[in-house]
One Martini backbone bead per residue (centre of mass of N, CA, C, O) as a GRO file, in nm:
protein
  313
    1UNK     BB    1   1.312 -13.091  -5.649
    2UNK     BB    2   1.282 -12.995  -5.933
    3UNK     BB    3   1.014 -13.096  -5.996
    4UNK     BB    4   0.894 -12.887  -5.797
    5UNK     BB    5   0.975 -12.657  -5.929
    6UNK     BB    6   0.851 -12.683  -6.192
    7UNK     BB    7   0.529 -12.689  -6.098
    8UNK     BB    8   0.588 -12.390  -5.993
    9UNK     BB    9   0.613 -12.277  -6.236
   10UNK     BB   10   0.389 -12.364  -6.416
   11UNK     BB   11   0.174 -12.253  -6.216
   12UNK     BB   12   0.288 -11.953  -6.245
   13UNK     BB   13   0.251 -11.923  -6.553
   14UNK     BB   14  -0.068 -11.979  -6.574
   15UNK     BB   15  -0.191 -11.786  -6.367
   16UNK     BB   16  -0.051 -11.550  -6.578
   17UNK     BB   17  -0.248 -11.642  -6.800
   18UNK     BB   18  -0.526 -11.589  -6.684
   19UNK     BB   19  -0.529 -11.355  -6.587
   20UNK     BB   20  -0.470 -11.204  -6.863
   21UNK     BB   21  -0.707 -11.291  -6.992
   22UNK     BB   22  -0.904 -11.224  -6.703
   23UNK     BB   23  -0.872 -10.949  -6.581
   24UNK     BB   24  -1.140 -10.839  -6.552
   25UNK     BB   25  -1.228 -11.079  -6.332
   26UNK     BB   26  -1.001 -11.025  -6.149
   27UNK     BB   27  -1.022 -10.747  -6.094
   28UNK     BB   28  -1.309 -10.805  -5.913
   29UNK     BB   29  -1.212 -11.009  -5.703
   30UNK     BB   30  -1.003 -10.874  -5.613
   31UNK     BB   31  -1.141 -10.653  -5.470
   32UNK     BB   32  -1.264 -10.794  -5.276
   33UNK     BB   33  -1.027 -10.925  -5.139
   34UNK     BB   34  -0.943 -10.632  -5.038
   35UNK     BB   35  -1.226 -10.634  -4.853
   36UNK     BB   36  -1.169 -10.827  -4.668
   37UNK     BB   37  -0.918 -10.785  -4.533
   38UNK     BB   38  -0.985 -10.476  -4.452
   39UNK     BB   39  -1.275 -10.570  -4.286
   40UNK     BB   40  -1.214 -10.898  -4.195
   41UNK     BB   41  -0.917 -10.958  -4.093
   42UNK     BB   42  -0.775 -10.737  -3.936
   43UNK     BB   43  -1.007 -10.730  -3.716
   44UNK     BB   44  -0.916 -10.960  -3.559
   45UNK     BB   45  -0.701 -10.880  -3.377
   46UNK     BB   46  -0.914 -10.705  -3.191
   47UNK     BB   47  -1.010 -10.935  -2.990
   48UNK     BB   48  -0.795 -10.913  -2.785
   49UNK     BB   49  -0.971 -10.754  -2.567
   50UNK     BB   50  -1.131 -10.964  -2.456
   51UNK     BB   51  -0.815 -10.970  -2.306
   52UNK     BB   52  -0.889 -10.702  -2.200
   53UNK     BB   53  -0.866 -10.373  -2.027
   54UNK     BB   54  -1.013 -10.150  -2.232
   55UNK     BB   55  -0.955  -9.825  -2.372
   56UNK     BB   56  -0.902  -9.530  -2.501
   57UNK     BB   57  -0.631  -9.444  -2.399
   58UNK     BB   58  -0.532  -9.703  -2.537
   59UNK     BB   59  -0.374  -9.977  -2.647
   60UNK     BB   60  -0.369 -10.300  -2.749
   61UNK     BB   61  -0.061 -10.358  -2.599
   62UNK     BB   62  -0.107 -10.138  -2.299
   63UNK     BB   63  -0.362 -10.329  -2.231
   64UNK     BB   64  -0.458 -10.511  -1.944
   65UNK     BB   65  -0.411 -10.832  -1.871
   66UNK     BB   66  -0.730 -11.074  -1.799
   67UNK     BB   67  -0.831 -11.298  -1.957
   68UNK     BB   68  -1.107 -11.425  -1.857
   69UNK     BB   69  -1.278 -11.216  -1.681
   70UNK     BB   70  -1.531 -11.123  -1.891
   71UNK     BB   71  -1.582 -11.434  -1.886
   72UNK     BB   72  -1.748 -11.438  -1.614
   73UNK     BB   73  -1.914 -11.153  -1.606
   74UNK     BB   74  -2.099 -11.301  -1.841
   75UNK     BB   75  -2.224 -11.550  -1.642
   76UNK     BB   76  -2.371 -11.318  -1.432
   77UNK     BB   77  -2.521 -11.188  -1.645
   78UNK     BB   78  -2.890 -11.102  -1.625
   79UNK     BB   79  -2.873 -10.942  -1.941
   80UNK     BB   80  -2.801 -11.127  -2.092
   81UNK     BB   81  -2.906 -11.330  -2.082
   82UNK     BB   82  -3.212 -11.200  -2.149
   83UNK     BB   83  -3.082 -11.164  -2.416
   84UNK     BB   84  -3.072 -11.459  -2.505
   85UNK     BB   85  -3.339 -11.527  -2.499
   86UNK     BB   86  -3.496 -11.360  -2.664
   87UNK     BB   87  -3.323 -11.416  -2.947
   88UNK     BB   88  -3.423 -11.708  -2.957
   89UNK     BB   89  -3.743 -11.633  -2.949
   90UNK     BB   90  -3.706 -11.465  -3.232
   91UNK     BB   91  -3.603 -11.657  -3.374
   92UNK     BB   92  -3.798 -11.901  -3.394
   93UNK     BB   93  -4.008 -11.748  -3.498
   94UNK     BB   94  -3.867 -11.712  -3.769
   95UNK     BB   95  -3.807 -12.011  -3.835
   96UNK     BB   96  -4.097 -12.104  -3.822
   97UNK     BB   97  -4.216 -11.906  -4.022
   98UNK     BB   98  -3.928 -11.813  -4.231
   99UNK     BB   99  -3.883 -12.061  -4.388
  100UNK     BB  100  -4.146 -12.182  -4.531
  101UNK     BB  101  -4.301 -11.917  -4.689
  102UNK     BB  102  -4.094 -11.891  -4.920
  103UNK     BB  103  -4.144 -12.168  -5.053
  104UNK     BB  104  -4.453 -12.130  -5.114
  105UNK     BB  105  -4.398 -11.908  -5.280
  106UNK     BB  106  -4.269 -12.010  -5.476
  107UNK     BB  107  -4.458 -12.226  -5.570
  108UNK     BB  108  -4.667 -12.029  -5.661
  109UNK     BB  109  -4.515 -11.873  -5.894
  110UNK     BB  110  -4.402 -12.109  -6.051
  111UNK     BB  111  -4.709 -12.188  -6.128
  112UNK     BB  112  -4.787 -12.005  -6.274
  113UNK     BB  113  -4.863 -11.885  -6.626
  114UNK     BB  114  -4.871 -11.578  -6.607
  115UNK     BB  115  -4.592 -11.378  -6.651
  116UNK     BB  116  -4.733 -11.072  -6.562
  117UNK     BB  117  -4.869 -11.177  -6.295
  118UNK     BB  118  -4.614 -11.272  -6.168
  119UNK     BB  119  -4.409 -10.987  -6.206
  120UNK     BB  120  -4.632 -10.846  -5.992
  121UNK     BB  121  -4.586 -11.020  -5.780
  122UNK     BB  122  -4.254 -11.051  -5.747
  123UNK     BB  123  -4.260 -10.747  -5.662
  124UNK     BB  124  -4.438 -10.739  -5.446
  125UNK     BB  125  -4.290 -10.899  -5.254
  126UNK     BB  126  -4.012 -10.738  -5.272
  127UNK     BB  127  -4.085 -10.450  -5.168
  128UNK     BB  128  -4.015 -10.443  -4.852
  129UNK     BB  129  -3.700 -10.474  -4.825
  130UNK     BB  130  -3.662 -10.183  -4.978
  131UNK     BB  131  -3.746 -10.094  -4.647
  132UNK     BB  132  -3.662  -9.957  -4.427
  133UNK     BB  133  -3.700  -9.992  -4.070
  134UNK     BB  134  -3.773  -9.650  -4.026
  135UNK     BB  135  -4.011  -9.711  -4.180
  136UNK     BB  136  -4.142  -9.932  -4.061
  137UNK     BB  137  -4.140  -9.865  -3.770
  138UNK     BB  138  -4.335  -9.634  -3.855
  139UNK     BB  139  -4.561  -9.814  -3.922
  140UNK     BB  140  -4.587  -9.994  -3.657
  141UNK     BB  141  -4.633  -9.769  -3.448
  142UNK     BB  142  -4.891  -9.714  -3.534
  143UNK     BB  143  -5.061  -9.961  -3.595
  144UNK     BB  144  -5.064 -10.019  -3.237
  145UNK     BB  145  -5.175  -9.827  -3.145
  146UNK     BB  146  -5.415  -9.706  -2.998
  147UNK     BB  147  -5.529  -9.541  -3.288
  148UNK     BB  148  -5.498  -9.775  -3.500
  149UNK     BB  149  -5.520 -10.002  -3.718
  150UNK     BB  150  -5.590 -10.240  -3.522
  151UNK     BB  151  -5.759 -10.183  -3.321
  152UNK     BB  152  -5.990 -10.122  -3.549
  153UNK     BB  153  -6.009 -10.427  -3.666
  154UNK     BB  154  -6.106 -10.541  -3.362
  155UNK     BB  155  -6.357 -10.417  -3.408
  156UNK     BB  156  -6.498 -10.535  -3.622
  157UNK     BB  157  -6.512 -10.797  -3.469
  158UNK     BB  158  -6.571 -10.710  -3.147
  159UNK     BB  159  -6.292 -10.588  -3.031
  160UNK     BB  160  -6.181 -10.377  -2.762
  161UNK     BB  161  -5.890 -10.151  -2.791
  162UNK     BB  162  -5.643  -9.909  -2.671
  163UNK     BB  163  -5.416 -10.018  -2.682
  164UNK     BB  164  -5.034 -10.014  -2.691
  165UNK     BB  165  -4.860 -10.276  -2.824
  166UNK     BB  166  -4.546 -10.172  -2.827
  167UNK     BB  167  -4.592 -10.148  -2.472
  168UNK     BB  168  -4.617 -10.476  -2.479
  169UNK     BB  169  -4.384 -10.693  -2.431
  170UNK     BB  170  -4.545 -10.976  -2.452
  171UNK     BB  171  -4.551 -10.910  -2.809
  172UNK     BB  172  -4.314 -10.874  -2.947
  173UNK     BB  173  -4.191 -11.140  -3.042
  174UNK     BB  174  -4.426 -11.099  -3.245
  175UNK     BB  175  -4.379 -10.825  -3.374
  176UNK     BB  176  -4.092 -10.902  -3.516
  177UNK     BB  177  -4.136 -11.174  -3.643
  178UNK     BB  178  -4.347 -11.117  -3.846
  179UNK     BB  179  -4.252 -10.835  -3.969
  180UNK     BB  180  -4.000 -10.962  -4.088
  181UNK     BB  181  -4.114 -11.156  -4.258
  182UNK     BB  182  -4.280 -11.001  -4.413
  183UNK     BB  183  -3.979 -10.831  -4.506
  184UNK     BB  184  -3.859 -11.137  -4.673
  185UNK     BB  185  -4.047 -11.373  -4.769
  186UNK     BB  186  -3.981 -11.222  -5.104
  187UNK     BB  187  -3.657 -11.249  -5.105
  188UNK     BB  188  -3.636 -11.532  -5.051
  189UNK     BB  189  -3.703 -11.659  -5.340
  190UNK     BB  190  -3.480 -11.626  -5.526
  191UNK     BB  191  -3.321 -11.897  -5.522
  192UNK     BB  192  -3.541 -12.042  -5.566
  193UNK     BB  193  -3.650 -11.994  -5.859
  194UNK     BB  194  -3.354 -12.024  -5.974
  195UNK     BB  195  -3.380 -12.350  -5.933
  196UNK     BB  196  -3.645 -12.387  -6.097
  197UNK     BB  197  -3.562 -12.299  -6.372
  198UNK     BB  198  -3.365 -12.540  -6.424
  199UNK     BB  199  -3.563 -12.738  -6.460
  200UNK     BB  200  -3.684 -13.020  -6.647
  201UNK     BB  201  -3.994 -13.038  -6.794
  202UNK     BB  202  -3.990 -13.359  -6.861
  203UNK     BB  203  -4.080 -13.420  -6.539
  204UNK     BB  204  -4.387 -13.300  -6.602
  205UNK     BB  205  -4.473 -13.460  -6.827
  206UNK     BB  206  -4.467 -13.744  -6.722
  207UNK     BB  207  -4.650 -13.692  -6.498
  208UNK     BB  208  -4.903 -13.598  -6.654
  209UNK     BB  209  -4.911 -13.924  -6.794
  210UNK     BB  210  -4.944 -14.074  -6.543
  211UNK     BB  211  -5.142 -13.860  -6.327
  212UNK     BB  212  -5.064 -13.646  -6.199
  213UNK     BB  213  -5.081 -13.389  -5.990
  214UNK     BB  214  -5.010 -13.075  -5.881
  215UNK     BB  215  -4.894 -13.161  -5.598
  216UNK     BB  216  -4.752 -13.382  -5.677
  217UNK     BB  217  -4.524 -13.251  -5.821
  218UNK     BB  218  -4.425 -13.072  -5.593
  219UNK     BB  219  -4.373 -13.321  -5.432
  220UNK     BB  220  -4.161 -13.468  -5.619
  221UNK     BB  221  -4.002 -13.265  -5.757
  222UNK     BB  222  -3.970 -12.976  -5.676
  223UNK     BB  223  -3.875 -13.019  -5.379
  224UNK     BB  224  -3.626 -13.227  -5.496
  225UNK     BB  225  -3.464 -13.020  -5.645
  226UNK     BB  226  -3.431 -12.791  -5.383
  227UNK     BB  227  -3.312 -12.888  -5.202
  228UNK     BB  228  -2.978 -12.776  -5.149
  229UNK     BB  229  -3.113 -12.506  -5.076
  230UNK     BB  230  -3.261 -12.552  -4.838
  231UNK     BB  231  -3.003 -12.664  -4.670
  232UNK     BB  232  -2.864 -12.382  -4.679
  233UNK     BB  233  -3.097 -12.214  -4.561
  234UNK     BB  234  -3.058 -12.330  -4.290
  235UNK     BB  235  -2.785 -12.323  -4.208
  236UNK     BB  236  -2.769 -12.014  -4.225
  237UNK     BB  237  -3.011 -12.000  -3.986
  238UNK     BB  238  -2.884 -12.121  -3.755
  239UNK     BB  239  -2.643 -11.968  -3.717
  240UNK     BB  240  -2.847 -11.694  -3.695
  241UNK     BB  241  -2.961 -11.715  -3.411
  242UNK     BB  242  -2.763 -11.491  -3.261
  243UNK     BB  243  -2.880 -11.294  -3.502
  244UNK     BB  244  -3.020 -11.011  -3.449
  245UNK     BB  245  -3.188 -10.738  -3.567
  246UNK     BB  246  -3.064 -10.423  -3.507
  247UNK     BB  247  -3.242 -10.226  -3.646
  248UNK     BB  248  -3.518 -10.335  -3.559
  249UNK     BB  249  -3.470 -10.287  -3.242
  250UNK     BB  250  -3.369  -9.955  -3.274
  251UNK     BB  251  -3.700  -9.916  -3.355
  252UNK     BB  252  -3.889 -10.084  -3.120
  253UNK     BB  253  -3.762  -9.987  -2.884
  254UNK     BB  254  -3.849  -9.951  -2.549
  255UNK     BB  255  -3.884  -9.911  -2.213
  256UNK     BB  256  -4.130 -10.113  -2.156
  257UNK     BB  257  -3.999 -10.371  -2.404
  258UNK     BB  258  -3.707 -10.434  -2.315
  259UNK     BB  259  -3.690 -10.689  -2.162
  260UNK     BB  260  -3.817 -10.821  -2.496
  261UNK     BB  261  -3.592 -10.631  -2.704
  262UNK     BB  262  -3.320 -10.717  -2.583
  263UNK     BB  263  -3.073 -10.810  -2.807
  264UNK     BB  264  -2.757 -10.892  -2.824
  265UNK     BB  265  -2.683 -10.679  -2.998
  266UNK     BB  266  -2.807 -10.426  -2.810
  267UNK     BB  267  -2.617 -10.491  -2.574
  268UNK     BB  268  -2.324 -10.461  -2.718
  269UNK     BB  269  -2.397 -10.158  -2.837
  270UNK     BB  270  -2.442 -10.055  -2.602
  271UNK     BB  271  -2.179 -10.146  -2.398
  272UNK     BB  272  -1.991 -10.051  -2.612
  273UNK     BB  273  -2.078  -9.738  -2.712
  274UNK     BB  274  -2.235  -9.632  -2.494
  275UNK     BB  275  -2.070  -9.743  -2.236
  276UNK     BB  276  -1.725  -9.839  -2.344
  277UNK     BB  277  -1.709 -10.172  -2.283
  278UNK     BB  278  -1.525 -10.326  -2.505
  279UNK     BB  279  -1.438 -10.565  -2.391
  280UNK     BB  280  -1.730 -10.696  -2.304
  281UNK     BB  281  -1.844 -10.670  -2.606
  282UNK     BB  282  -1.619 -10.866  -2.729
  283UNK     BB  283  -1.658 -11.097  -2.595
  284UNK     BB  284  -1.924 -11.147  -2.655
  285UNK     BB  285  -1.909 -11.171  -2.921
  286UNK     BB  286  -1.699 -11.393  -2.962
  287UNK     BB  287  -1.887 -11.600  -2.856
  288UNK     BB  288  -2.089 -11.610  -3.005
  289UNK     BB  289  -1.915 -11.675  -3.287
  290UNK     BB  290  -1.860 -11.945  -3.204
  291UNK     BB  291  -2.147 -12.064  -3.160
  292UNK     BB  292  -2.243 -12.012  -3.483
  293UNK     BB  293  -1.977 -12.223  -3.576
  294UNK     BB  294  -2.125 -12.477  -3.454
  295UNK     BB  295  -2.399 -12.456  -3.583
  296UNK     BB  296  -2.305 -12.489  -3.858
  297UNK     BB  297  -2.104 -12.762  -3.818
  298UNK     BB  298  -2.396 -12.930  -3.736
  299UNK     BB  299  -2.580 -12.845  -3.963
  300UNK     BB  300  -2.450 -12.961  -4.188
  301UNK     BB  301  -2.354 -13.241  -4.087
  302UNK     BB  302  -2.693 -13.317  -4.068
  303UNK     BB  303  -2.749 -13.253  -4.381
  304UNK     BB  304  -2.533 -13.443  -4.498
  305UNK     BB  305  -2.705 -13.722  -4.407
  306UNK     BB  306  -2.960 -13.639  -4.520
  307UNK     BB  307  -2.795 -13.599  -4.778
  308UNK     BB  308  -2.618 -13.836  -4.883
  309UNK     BB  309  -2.300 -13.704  -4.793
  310UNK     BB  310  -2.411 -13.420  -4.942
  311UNK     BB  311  -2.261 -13.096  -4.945
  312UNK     BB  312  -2.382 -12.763  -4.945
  313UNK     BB  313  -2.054 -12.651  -4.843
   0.00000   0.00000   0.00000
């Protein structure tokens, strides 16, 4: 018992030493640690209206416990539904397409020669992201209106079309998905180019002697260099397929094409702000939340193991 008093007492006299030594950057890690505690670990009390019957006039302990019925009532909603199917076929079609996007974009920026014209790509690649949804999403309401840019384009090449592309429910999904990849894909590049930038040279002049090609090189060597950053960014897109974009849903959805363009979160963001219905949002939150952490811990275990099970987390 002693030593273990002992122990714990050098602990913390250590602790107290390391603190002081790096108080400034303990000092920014504490502020995260208290936006964490603040914003993300208190609110989850919250949850338990999941199974309440919860209302703005009541409080979370004096609001009626109704157990499961949130969730009995979220399984016959065929809004519901309609808005998980949505969400899935955008984010397939965002991981199909934008997935692997950025590997290639990074890649060739990588490959790059020129220091000057790199960083002029990678800036122009970059621009997209730091524009808000709602500067890009009245891009895309002009780009597909009835006298917009794509009708034009498609008159150049003898397709005649005066339709506006916005209000047709079947196209959303192509349009949302495609739009995404378009402002992410050079943003995304940022973590592979920085895990390229640690490889040494000195495998690629080997292979040089070798005779290996250019493709060869990147073929053998840097794509298994990055492999696990691509392992890290497959997981937590597949965790997020249940996560679109509501900034984006907000700006580009209306009354024609919501059918094809509500999803899971504006689903949510309706029943819960727009129409008060607190504890039925919040059961939908907890379940998909749920449903994420599975995907997480499955893809994680999968990725695990195709990777001679080192975890990429």
């Amino acid at each position: 018992m002693e030593g273990k008093k002992r122990v714990a007492t050098n602990r913390v006299k250590r602790f107290g030493h390391d603190f002081q030594r790096q108080w400034q950057l303990q000092g920014m890690a504490l502020s995260g640690v208290i936006y964490m505690i603040i914003f993300n670990f208190i609110p989850i009390y919250g949850l338990v209206i999941a199974f309440k019957n919860y209302t703005v006039i009541d409080t979370i302990q004096n609001a009626q416990w109704v157990g499961l019925d949130n969730f009995k009532v979220i399984m016959n909603d065929k809004y519901f539904w309609q808005s998980v199917v949505n969400t899935l076929g955008i984010s397939f079609l965002k991981l199909l397409f934008g997935f692997v996007l950025p590997i290639i974009i990074a890649v060739m920026i990588y490959e790059l020669r020129d220091s000057v014209f790199k960083r002029v790509v990678q800036t122009i690649s970059y621009l997209p992201h730091f524009l808000s949804w709602i500067i890009l999403g009245g891009m895309l309401i002009t780009w597909f209106s009835s006298n917009g840019m794509f009708n034009q384009l498609l008159s150049l090449i003898g397709i005649q079309s005066q339709s506006n592309h916005m209000l047709d429910a079947g196209k959303y999904w192509w349009i949302a998905s495609i739009s995404d990849v378009w402002k992410e894909a050079g943003w995304g590049t940022i973590l592979y180019l920085a895990t390229m930038a640690k490889i040494d040279p000195t495998y690629y002049e080997a292979a040089k002697m070798d005779g290996a090609s250019r493709l060869r090189q990147i073929w053998s060597i840097t794509i298994p260099m990055i492999r696990n950053i691509i392992s890290l960014n497959l997981i937590l897109t597949i965790s997020g397929l249940l996560n679109s974009n509501l900034d984006q849903t907000l700006v580009l959805m209306n009354s024609q094409n919501q059918p094809r363009s509500e999803v899971i979160n504006s689903y949510v963001y309706r029943i819960g702000l727009m129409q008060g219905d607190f504890s039925y949002a919040t059961a939908v939150g907890l379940g998909i939340s749920v449903i994420s952490l599975i995907l997480l811990v499955v893809t994680n275990f999968v990725t695990k193991k195709l990777n001679d099970n080192q975890s990429v987390l």
